[in-house]
VODREN-329393 format. One record per residue (C-alpha): residue in three letters; x, y, z. Coordinates in steps of 0.5 Angstrom, whole numbers, plus 500, padded with zeros to 3 digits. Example, Ala and Ser with C-alpha at 12.3 -4.5 7.8 and 13.67 -1.06 7.14 Angstrom:
BEGIN
ALA525491516 SER527498514 
//
This chain:
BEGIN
UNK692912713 UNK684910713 UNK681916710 UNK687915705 UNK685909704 UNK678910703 UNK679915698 UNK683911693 UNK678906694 UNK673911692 UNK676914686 UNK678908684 UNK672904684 UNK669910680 UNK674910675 UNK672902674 UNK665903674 UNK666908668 UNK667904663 UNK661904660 UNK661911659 UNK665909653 UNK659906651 UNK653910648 UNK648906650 UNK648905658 UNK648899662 UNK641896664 UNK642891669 UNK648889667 UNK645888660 UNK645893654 UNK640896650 UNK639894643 UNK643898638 UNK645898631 UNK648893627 UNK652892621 UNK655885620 UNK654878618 UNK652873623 UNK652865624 UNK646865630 UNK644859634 UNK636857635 UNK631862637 UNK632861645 UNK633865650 UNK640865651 UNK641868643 UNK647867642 UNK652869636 UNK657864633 UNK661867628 UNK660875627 UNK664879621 UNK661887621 UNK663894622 UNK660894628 UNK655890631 UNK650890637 UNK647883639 UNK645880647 UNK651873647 UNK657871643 UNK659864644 UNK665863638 UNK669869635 UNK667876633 UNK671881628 UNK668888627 UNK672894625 UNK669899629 UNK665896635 UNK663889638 UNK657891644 UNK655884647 UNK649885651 UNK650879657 UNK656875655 UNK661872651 UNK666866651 UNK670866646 UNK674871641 UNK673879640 UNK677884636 UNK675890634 UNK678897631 UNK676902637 UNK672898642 UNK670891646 UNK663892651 UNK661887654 UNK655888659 UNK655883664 UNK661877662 UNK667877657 UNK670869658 UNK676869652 UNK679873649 UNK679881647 UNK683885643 UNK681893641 UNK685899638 UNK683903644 UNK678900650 UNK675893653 UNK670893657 UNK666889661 UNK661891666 UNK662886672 UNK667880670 UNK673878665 UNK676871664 UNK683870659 UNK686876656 UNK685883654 UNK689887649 UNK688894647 UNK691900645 UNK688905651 UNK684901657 UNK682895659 UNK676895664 UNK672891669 UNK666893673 UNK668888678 UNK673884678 UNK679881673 UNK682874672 UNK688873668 UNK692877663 UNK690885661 UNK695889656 UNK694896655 UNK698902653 UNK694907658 UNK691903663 UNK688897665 UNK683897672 UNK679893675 UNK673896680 UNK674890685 UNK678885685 UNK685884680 UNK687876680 UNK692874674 UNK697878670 UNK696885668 UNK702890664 UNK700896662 UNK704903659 UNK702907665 UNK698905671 UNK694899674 UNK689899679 UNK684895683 UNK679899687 UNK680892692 UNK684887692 UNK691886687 UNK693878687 UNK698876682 UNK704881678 UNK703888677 UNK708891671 UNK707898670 UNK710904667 UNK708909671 UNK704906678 UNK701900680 UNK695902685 UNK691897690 UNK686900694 UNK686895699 UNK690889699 UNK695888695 UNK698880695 UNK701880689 UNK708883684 UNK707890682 UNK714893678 UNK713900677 UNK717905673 UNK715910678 UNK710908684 UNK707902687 UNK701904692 UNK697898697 UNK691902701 UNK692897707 UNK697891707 UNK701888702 UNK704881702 UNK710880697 UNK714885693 UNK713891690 UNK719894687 UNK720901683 UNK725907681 UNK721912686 UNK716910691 UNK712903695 UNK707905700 UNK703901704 UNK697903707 UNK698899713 UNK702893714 UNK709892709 UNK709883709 UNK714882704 UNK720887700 UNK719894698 UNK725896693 UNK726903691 UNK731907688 UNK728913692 UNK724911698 UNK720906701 UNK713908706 UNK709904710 UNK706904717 UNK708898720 UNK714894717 UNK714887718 UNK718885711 UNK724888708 UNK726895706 UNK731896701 UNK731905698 UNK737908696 UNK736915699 UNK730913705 UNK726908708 UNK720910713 UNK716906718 UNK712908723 UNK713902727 UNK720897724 UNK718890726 UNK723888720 UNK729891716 UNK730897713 UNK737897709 UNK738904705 UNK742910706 UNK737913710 UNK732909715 UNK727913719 UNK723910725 UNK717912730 UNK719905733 UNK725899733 UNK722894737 UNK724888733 UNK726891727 UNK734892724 UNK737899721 UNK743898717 UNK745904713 UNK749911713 UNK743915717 UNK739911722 UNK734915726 UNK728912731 UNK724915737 UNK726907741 UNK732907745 UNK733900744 UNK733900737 UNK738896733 UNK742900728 UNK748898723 UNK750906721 UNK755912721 UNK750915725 UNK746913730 UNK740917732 UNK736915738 UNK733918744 UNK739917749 UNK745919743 UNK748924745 UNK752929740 UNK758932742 UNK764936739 UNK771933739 UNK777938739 UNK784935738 UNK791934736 UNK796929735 UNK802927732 UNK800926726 UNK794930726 UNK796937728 UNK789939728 UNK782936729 UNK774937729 UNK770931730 UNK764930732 UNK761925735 UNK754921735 UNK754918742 UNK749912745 UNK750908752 UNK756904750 UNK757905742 UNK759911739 UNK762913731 UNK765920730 UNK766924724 UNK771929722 UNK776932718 UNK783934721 UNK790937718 UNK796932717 UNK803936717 UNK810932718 UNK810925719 UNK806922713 UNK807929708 UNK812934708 UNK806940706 UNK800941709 UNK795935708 UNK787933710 UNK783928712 UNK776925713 UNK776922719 UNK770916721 UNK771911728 UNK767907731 UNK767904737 UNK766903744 UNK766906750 UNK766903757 UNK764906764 UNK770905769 UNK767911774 UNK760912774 UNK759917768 UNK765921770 UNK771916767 UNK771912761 UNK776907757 UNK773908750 UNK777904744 UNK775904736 UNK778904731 UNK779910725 UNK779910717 UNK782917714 UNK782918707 UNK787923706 UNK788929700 UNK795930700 UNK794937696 UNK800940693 UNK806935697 UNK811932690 UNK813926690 UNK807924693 UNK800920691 UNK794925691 UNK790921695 UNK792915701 UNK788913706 UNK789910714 UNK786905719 UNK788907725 UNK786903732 UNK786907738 UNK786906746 UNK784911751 UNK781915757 UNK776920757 UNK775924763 UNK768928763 UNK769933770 UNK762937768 UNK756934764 UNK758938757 UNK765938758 UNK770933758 UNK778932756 UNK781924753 UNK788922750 UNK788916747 UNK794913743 UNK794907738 UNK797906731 UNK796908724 UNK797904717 UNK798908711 UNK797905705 UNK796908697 UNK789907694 UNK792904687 UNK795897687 UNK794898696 UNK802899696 UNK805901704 UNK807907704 UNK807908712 UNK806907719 UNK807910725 UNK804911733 UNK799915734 UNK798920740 UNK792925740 UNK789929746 UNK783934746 UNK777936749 UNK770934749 UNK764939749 UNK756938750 
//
């Protein structure tokens, strides 16, 4: 992840230092050449810092501007500005902007820039920006970002970002990110990130993730120490926090919590919340069974050292319908040693949804919660036999009405 972060430090220090390419005239010493000008000036006195108080043109070239500037083409300040500018295309400041900058297409300053910049395309600083940057395309700063910025596609700071982020494609911080990056697809930290960042596809963090990563995708970092939440997956190498999406995925879990459908993680002593639990130790067995209520079942079962949850389907015929139904099967539940690992007492209880097919008379659609009581007899390593019985409550989906409720006996084989 260093290489990685080194490279989109590199990249995006030389998409920021670019900006006076935009310029005809090159930067010298952070100062510009002498250009043409055609405008009308209030000047100060002849000293050294020769600074413009009014400037009213089609373009204009002068060394400082400390007031207001309009150009209908280009305004270049040769060191620096305080105050206002405006121009039809583009705003080039060679050392300093302090104020306000508004441009149909760009706004440049070769090191720094203070207060608020509008523009049509892009916005950028050689080194560092402080408050408010709005652009169309892109607003970049070489360095260091602090304050504000929004822009129609991508923000990016080759080091560090402070402040909010608000992107319609990606918000980018080649080094640290300390700040809220809202992106209409992707927020990118090369290295930590301390706050929130929230998107509708990705959040990476180079190294560390300090705060909330929120994805209606996934979320990446290397270590997880805040919070995770992705609609399809989050992913750390080391989850110190908590992960709460469909999917979690960890190298390691040794302080960290993962709540979802789908939990995998190379520690055993990982905590997980989940339909299926995936550790190092689960076991993933198949259960064959039947009962009084299901006549036929296949099951299978995500077994850890003392929880287990199983998923299945099975065929109901007789006491609940007439007609052959079928049903989708989840338990969870625990299992307790009473014999070395030979004997078990396992306990859990079963939601099932059941798919009444063609039974008249009948709502399509019911659904059960079934607690059980049981024991499981394992005489070879991959082979065991259980029975188990309990109760079954089942109900309708619409207004949850009763519709019956019966004993359970179940008995089967277990195998792997």
């Amino acid at each position: 992840m260093k290489k990685h972060s080194t490279n989109i430090i590199a990249f995006l220090s030389v998409m920021a230092l670019t900006g006076t390419v935009f310029s005809p005239i090159h930067a010298q010493e952070y100062g510009l050449k002498k250009g043409k000008n055609i405008s009308l000036s209030i000047k100060g006195p002849k000293d050294e810092n020769r600074n413009t108080y009014f400037n009213l043109g089609l373009f204009s070239n002068y060394q400082n501007l400390t007031g207001a500037s309009v150009n209908i083409i280009s305004d270049v300040v040769h060191q620096k500005t305080s105050g206002f500018q405006a121009s039809g295309f583009v705003n080039i400041v060679g050392n300093r902007s302090s104020g306000m900058q508004v441009a149909g297409l760009a706004n440049i300053s070769g090191i720094k820039s203070h207060g608020v910049r509008v523009a049509g395309l892009f916005n950028i600083s050689g080194r560092a920006s402080y408050a408010v940057q709005i652009s169309g395309i892109g607003n970049i700063a070489g360095n260091n970002q602090k304050g504000f910025m929004l822009t129609g596609l991508i923000n990016m700071s080759s080091v560090n970002n402070k402040g909010c982020l608000i992107s319609g494609l990606a918000n980018i911080s080649g080094n640290e990110q300390r700040a809220i990056a809202i992106s209409g697809m992707t927020n990118v930290s090369g290295n930590d990130m301390h706050g929130a960042q929230i998107s509708s596809l990705m959040n990476i963090a180079g190294n560390e993730n300090k705060g909330l990563q929120l994805a209606a995708l996934s979320n990446v970092s290397v270590t997880n120490k805040g919070v995770q939440i992705g609609g399809i997956a989050n992913y750390s190498g080391d989850n110190k926090g908590l992960q709460l999406g469909f999917s979690n995925v960890s190298n390691k879990c040794s302080k960290g919590v993962q709540i979802g459908f789908l939990n995998i993680n190379g520690d055993s002593c990982a905590r997980q919340v989940g339909i299926i639990n995936l550790k190092p130790q689960t076991r993933v067995q198949m259960i064959v069974s039947g009962g009084n209520l299901y006549k036929s079942n296949v099951e299978v079962r995500f077994r850890n050292k003392l929880i287990y949850t199983q998923l299945g389907a099975g065929m109901i015929l007789g006491e609940i319908t007439d007609k052959a139904s079928v049903a989708g099967i989840y338990r969870t539940g625990l299992a307790f040693p009473l014999f070395k690992e030979k004997l078990y007492l396992n306990t859990d209880i079963g939601y099932s949804h059941i798919e009444t097919l063609g039974n008249k008379n009948i709502p399509d659609r019911l659904y059960a919660i079934q607690p059980r009581i049981g024991l499981e007899y394992n005489p070879l390593k991959k082979l065991g036999i259980f029975i188990a019985g309990g109760y079954s409550w089942t109900r309708t989906y619409k207004h949850n009405l009763p519709y019956s409720k019966n004993p359970t006996v179940e008995a089967g084989l277990v195998l792997f």
